[in-house]
C-alpha positions in Angstrom: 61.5 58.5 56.0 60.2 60.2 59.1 60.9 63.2 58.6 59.7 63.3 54.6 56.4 61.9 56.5 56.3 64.8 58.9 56.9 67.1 55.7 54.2 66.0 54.1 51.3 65.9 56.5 52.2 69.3 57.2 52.0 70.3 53.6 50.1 68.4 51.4 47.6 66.3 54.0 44.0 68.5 53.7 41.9 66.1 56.3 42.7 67.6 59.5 41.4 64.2 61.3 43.5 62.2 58.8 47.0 64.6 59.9 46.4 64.4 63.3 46.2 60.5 63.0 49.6 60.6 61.4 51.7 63.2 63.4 50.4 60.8 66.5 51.6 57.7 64.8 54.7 59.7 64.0 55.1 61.1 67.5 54.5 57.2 69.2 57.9 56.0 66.6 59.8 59.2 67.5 59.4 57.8 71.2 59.9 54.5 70.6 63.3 54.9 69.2 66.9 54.1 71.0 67.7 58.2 70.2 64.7 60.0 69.4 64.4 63.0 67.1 63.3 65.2 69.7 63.6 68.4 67.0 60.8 66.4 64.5 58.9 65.0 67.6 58.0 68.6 69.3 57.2 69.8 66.0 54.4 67.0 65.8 53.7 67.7 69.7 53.2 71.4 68.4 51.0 70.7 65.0 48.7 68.6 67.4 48.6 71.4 69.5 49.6 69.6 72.7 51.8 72.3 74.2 52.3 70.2 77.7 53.8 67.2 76.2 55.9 69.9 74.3 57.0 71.0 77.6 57.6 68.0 79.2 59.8 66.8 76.3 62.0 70.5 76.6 61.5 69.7 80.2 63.5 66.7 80.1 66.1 67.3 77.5 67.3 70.6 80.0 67.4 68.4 83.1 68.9 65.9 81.2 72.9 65.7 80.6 74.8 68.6 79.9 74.7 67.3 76.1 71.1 67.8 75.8 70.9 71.4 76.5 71.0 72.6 72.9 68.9 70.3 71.6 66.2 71.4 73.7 67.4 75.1 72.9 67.2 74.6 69.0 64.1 72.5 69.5 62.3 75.8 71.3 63.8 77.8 68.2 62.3 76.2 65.5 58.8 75.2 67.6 58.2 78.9 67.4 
């Protein structure tokens, strides 16, 4: 449900105040989840052009466990 969210405020959402007040609202649920999306949540980070929490996300998915590591690769990937 998400992710069809995130779909659509990047494609069919024209108020760029009204996106940005979604991808946040999608970015705080990503968070508050037990095992975030981290993949769906730096692509919101990105869209709201907030390149440090982007960072810090990728930041702690490569010092986290050794499982981690490609998610934060194909996370990179995809952001750009």
């Amino acid at each position: 449900m998400m992710s069809h969210c995130l779909q659509l405020a990047r494609t069919v959402v024209v108020s760029r105040s009204f996106r940005h007040r979604v991808l946040n609202v999608l970015v705080q649920l990503y968070q508050a989840q037990p095992e975030p999306d981290y993949l769906s949540m730096c692509q919101c980070l990105f869209f709201l052009n907030n390149h440090q929490q982007v960072a810090a996300v990728l930041a702690k998915l490569l010092r986290g466990e050794p499982v981690t590591m490609p998610c934060a690769c194909e996370s990179a990937c995809f952001i750009v």
